[in-house]
C-alpha positions, 0 to 999 in steps of 0.5 A: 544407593539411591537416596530418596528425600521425603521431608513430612511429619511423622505425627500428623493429626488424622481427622478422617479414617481415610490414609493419603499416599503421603501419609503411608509413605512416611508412616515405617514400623521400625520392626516386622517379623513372620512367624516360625518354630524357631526365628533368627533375629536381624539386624539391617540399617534399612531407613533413619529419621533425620531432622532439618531445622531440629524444633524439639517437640512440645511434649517429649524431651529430645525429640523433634517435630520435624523429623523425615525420613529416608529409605536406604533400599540400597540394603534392602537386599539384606532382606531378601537375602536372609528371606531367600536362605529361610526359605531354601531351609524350610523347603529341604526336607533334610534340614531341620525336618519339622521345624519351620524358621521364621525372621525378626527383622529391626531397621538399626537407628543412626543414633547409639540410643536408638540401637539400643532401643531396637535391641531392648524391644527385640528383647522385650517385645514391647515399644517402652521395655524394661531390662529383664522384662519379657512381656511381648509375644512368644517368639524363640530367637536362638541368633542374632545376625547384625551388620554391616556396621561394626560400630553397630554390631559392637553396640549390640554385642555388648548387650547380647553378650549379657544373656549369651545370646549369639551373634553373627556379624555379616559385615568386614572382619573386626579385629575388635569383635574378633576379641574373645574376652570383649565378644565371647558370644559374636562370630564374624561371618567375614574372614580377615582381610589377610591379603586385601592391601598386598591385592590392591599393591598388586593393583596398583604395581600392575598400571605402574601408579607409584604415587597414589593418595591414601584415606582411612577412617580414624579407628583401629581399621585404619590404624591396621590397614596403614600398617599393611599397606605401608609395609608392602608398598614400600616393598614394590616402590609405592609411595604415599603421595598424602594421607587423609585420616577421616572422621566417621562423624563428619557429614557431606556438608562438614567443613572439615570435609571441604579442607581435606578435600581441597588438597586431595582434588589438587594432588598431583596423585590421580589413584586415591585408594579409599578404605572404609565401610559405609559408615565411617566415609560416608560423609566424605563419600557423598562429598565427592560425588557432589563435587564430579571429581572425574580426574581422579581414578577411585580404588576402594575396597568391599566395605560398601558399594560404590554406587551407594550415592548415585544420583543423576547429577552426581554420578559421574564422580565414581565411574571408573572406580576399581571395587575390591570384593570378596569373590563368591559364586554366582547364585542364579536361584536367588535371582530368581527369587527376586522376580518373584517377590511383591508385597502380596506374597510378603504382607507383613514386609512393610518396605515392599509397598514403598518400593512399589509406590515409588517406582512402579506408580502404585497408590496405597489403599485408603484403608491399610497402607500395606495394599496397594492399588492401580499397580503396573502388571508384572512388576518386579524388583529385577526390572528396575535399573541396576543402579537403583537396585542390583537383583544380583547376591552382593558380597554381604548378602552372601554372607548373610545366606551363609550366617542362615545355613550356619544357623540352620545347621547348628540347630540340626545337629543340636536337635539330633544330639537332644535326640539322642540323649533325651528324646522329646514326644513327636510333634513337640517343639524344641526347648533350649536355650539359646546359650546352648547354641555356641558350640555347635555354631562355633564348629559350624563355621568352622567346618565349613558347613556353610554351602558354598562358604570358604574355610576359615581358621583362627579368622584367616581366610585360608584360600583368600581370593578377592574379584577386581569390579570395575563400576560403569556409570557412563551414560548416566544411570547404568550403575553396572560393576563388571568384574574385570581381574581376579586376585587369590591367595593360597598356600599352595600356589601363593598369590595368583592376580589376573587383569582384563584390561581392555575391559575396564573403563576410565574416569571421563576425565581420561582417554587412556590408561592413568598415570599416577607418578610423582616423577617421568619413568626414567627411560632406558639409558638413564638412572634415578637420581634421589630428589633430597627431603622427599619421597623416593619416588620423587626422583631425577633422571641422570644418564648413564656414565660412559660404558654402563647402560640401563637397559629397564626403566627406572633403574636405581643404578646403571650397569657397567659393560664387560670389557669385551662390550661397549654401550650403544649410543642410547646406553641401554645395550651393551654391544660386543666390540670388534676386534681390531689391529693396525691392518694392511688394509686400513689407510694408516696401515696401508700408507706406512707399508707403501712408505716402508716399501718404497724406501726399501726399494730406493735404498736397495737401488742404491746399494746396487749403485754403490756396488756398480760404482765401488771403486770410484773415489766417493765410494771408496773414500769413506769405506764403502763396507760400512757404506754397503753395511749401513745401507743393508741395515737401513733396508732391513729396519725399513722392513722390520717396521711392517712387523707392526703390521698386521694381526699380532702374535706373540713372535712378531710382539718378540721381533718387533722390539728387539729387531727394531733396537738391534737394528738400529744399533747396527746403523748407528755403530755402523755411522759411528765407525764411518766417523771415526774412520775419518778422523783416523784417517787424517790423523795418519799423517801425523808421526804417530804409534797409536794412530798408525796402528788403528789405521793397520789393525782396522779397529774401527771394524770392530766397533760394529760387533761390539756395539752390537754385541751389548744391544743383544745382551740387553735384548736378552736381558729383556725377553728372559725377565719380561718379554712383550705379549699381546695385549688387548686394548678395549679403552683406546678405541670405542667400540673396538678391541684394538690388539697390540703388542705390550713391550713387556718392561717399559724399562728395557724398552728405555734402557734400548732406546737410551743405548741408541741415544748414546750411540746416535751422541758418540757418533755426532761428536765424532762427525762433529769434530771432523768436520772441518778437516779437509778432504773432498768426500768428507762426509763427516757433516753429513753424519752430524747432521743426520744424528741431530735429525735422529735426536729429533725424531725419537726426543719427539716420538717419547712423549707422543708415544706415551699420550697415545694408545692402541693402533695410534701408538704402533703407528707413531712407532713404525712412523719413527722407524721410517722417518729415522731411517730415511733421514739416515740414509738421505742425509748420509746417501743422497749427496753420494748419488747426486754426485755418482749419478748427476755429477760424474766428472767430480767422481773421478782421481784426476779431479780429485788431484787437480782439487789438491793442487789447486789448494796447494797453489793458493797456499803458497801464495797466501 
């Protein structure tokens, strides 16, 4: 509202008969009425007397001399919007036909004993009244309309009540006035704010403000309004950055008003809702815009208008602010009225002329301060700018519209029921009292009779739908509110809330959307963490573990990904893993296949050799079957190794250990037999049943089978209680599924490997102690020595195959394959080659003769 200060003395001593601009300007009556059959009394803060350096007068006991006043024409539209709606009435010929309506309208006083005072001389019609005296003109008031103060609406109730005068309230609904046992006689034309908090949470959840300021007046409005807000808040993870409690009583200039106000302005929260009607903040508000906060986005509800405190060098404060306010259809006629009104038309108006003395330069007349001289032509109420005064219908005086045609209403069909029962002579007034109205008035409203008026029931607002206002005050002076969101509730749709947001404006303070949080939104790839002993939107933000992500912001817990998924490196998608396998294609794979090969060609060039060369002494020598044996079993366990090659399937899973544990438990009885033919061998030429009998009998040859036989047995053993399958390994390897074989039963496995141990050890022991004994082509050294090689590879392969996985693990096993195999067979082959192909001459008997008796010779001599 725009404030108009005008310090003078309201009992000056007048000399001359002549009045000054002054003089009239300062000169109210409290009260002015037109007349009717039947007129609604009214009730509207519309001016208050105030003091500044309060000097009690001489001759009347609290009262003071320097009393100024101030015009509130903020709410002078309340006047216009209860003249408009009479006026509508007296002009419909099917509404109360015969029956004119007039007004009473009273200013409310700021003080409780001056409301009173109004209320007594409305009662009594004269300016010193006596309760129960009625001494002043006739005037039958069947209603009272008062707001939009509920305190003031309380005061007056509790005398109305007395006499069963009927009431209607225009202001916020009251829980207090609701109550039937305290207000039998007062009806709220407001409907209950059922969804006004869930509206502003939806509000506030829309820009992601998560950690907003809260002031509320310190009555039971803001007792209530705490309770919902809270409730819901919570439910959309909204915290209460700090809470201020206002007293109605503090003024702008309290110092109670400057220490809430100094935590608020350093809050980190920059969205302050504020709740409250024009009189409980009132002082807190006029703080504020003295203060040009312009950091801070202001969230207020339809109690009051924003703008009630603009002033050139306080506006900006509020521009920016989001308004909440009942939505209610536009009313192009009542504009229309408003172009029309001027002090000629409405003489018995005193607040007119004050408007046309202020803003359109005209002077009062010497003689009667209700005429007004050298006036601009054509001037009107809607040429004025909008933040002095809005022609537009506001959302109390919409409701005042509303509490008229109730009335209106009312008395229509308590007119046709006196008709009915007892009829009256034409052209005589009506004669009830006004303790007859309640029924009618109570079914009035709440058949929703009212023109363009919402249905309520029980004081719930049945289909509540509210209009989101944005107020633009910049430049100075615009004033404009501009409705930028909706929001409804209704039982069938439930709740239904629209944003414009390119079209609102922010505080100056701001050159985007606000951010009001007390921590940075956690990002995708992150999750909140609690902060201890605060609030919960006090938070950390920790990434996620390995394998999970957060694909939103601020999730409360990181979601782990399947197993066929691995997280991206960001950790906010889960990406499928591909599918892999120790591939011929790969460089591990490829390696190991060349190895395998080209060993397998060597060793297959040599058999070729030792069978071109079979009868040559060093291939017989050491029986060159279990040469042509051992060496045919080393190509085939050098071709097995590629079993672990290449894409797995459950026949290759089943050869691979068996094939490789057969295998090599043919080489290794094969060596061990080589073995124990040599030492044989020399022992024949000891005198000897036995030995010669091994020698006839050939028993060394049946070591093969038998070794070999317990080897399968125990294959058998495996495959029927636990064989290998396929296994997908989606650990080993990130991004990947690696797809392998698992052995099954890591037991047999053991169990195989521990056979082969024992064979490899029974084969050195025997290489072991023949390898000293005398002959030419001994190869028991080298056989010794190959199984210590053995030992070493597959001591060493145990442990590096259990630390590793996936396709590293089948690489360290088809790489123990290889490595034992060629030791085996180089140890063991390559002397006999280098002999056979490099050396011929030694390979010959006359050679080998002439080393015997060389040896002979010299023992003879020693």
């Amino acid at each position: 509202m725009f404030w108009i200060f005008t310090f003078g003395l309201l009992c000056i001593p007048i000399f001359v008969c002549a009045f000054t601009d002054i003089e009239c300007y300062v000169t109210c009556s409290d009260y002015f009425y037109r007349e009717g059959d039947v007129t609604i009394g009214a009730f509207f803060p519309l001016h208050i007397y105030f003091t500044t350096n309060k000097d009690l007068d001489e001759y009347m006991p609290y009262e003071y001399q320097d009393y100024a006043i101030q015009y509130k024409f903020k709410n002078y539209p309340f006047v216009l919007a209860l003249v408009f709606a009479i006026e509508e009435i007296n002009r419909n010929p099917d509404l109360l036909p015969n029956t004119t309506i007039g007004y009473d309208i009273y200013n409310i006083p700021y003080n409780e004993k001056n409301i009173l005072r109004s209320i007594f001389l409305w009662r009594t019609r004269i300016n010193n009244p006596l309760p129960n005296c009625y001494c002043g003109h006739k005037r039958k008031s069947p209603v009272v309309i008062t707001g939009p103060s509920w305190s003031a609406s309380a005061q007056i109730g509790t005398f109305l009540q007395l006499y069963k005068i009927p009431q209607v309230t225009i202001g916020p609904f009251d829980s207090i006035l609701n109550d039937q046992g305290q207000f039998n006689s007062l009806y709220q034309m407001s409907p209950k704010d059922t969804s006004l908090s869930l509206a502003i949470v939806f509000l506030l959840h829309q820009f992601r403000w998560s950690w907003v300021g809260l002031i509320i007046p310190d009555d039971h409005r803001g007792t209530e309004i705490l309770s919902d807000l809270s409730e819901n808040m919570e439910s959309h993870g909204i915290c209460i950055a700090f809470l201020k409690i206002i007293s109605s009583a503090w003024n702008a200039f309290s110092n109670e008003i400057w220490k809430k106000m100094d935590n608020i302005e350093e809050s980190s929260a920059n969205v302050i809702v504020i709740y409250g009607d024009i009189i409980s903040v009132q002082g807190l508000m006029r703080h504020i815009a003295q203060l040009l906060v312009t950091w801070k986005v202001w969230v207020l509800t339809s109690s009051w208008d924003v703008d009630t405190y603009s002033d050139y060098f306080m506006v900006e404060s509020f521009h920016g602010s989001l308004v909440f306010s009942h939505h209610h259809e536009e009313m192009v006629e009542f504009i229309n009225f408003v172009q029309t009104v001027n002090p000629n038309k409405y003489p018995e108006d005193n607040y007119l002329p004050k408007f046309w003395h202020l803003f359109f330069k005209c002077s009062f007349s010497e003689f009667d301060c209700q005429l007004l001289e050298n006036c601009q032509p054509n001037a009107s109420l809607d040429l004025l700018p909008r933040h002095h005064f809005d022609p537009a219908m506001s959302e109390e005086g919409y409701n005042i519209y509303n509490a008229v045609y109730a009335v209106a209403y009312s008395l229509h069909e308590m007119n046709l029921q006196q008709i009915q029962t007892q009829p009256y002579a034409k052209g005589e007034e009506m004669v009830f009292f006004q303790w007859q109205l309640h029924p009618f008035l109570k079914n009035t409203i709440m058949r929703s009779h009212v023109r363009r008026h919402t249905a309520t029931h029980g004081g719930r607002n049945l289909d509540e739908q509210y209009d989101i206002l944005n107020f633009w005050n910049f430049p100075s002076g615009l004033g404009l509110k501009v409705k930028v969101g909706t929001y409804s509730l209704s039982a069938q749709q439930g709740p239904q809330f629209s944003l414009y947001e390119q079209m609102i404006q922010w505080p100056t303070g701001f050159t985007k959307i606000p951010q009001s949080v007390c921590s940075e939104s956690c990002r995708p790839g992150f999750r909140k963490a609690a902060q201890e002993g605060k609030a919960v939107c006090c938070f950390d933000c920790i990434p996620c573990a390995n394998n999970e992500i957060s694909n939103e912001t601020d999730m409360d817990q990181c979601m782990k990904c399947p197993e066929s998924h691995y997280a991206n490196s960001e950790k906010s998608h889960c990406l499928q893993k591909s599918v892999s396998f120790l591939s011929y294609n790969e460089p591990l794979g490829m390696a190991l296949t060349i190895t395998a090969l080209c060993f397998s060609l060597l060793i297959a060039v040599v058999l070729v050799v030792f069978v071109k060369h079979r009868d040559t002494p060093i291939v017989k020598a050491n029986n060159r079957t279990l040469s042509y044996i051992l060496l045919l079993t080393l190509l085939i366990c050098l071709l097995s190794s590629l079993l672990f090659i290449g894409q797995p399937n459950t026949t290759t899973c089943i050869l691979q250990q068996t094939a490789f544990g057969i295998l090599f438990t043919v080489a290794l009885s094969t060596v061990l037999a080589k073995a124990i033919t040599v030492v044989i061998a020399f022992k024949a030429t000891v005198p000897a049943r036995m030995v010669r009998w091994l020698m006839v009998s050939r028993a060394p040859n049946f070591i093969i089978p038998i070794c070999t036989l317990i080897q399968i047995i125990i294959c058998g053993i495996w495959l029927f209680t636990s064989p290998p399958f396929i296994e997908q390994d989606t650990q080993a390897e990130h991004g990947h599924i690696i797809i392998v074989c698992n052995m099954g039963s890591t037991v047999a496995f053991h169990i195989v490997l521990g056979y082969l141990c024992s064979l490899a050890l029974g084969s050195y022991t025997m290489a072991f102690l023949s390898r000293n004994l005398p002959d030419t082509f001994n190869e028991a050294k080298f056989l010794s020595f190959s199984m210590q090689v053995f030992f070493c590879v597959w001591i060493t392969f145990l442990p590096v195959y259990h630390s590793t996985k996936g396709k590293v693990m089948m690489a360290m096993e088809v790489f123990s394959i290889l490595a034992s195999s060629v030791a085996l067979f180089g140890l063991i082959f390559a002397p006999k080659c280098y002999i056979i192909l490099i050396r011929p001459e030694k390979n010959s008997c006359h050679t080998v003769r002439h080393k015997k008796h060389s040896r002979r010779n010299n023992n003879l001599f020693t």
